[in-house]
C-alpha positions as CSV (number, residue, x, y, z in Angstrom):
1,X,-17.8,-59.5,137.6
2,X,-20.7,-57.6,138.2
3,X,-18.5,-54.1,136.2
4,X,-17.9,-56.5,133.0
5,X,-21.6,-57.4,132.9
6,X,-23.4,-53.6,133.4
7,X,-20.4,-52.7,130.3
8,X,-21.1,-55.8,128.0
9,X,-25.1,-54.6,128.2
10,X,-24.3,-50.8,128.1
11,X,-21.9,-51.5,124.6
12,X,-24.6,-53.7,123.1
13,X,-27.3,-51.2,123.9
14,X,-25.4,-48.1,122.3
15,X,-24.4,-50.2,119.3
16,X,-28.2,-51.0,118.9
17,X,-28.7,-47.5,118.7
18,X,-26.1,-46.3,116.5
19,X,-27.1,-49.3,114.1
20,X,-31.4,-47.9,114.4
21,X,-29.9,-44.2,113.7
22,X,-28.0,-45.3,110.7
23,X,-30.0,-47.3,109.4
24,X,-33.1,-44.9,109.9
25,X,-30.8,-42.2,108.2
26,X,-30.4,-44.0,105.0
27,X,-33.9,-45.3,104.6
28,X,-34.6,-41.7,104.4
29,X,-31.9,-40.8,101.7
30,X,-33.6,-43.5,99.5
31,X,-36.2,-41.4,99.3
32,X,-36.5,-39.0,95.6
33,X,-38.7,-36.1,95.4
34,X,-40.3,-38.0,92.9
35,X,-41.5,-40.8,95.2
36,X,-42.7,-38.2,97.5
37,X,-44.7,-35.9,95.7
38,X,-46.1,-39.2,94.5
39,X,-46.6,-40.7,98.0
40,X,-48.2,-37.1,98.7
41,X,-50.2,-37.5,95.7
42,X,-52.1,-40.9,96.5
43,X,-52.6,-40.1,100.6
44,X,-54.6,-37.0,98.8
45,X,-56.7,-39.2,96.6
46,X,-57.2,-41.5,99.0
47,X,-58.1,-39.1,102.3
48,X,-59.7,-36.1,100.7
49,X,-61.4,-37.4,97.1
């Protein structure tokens, strides 16, 4: 009983994970070069202007 519980929590913590790393992955793809230059851009105006 005590085998079945410690691999039911082990599965749903690595599937957690796998699901964070994917997901983190394709945020990041969404992201141009356009709409970083641009993020670039406005931290400059804002931080050193």
């Amino acid at each position: 009983m005590v085998m079945n519980h410690e691999i039911i929590i082990f599965t749903s913590i690595f599937a957690l994970l796998i699901g964070s790393i994917v997901f983190s992955i394709l945020k990041k793809r969404k992201r141009s070069a356009k709409s970083i230059y641009k993020l670039i851009d406005d931290l400059e105006k804002k931080y050193i202007y």
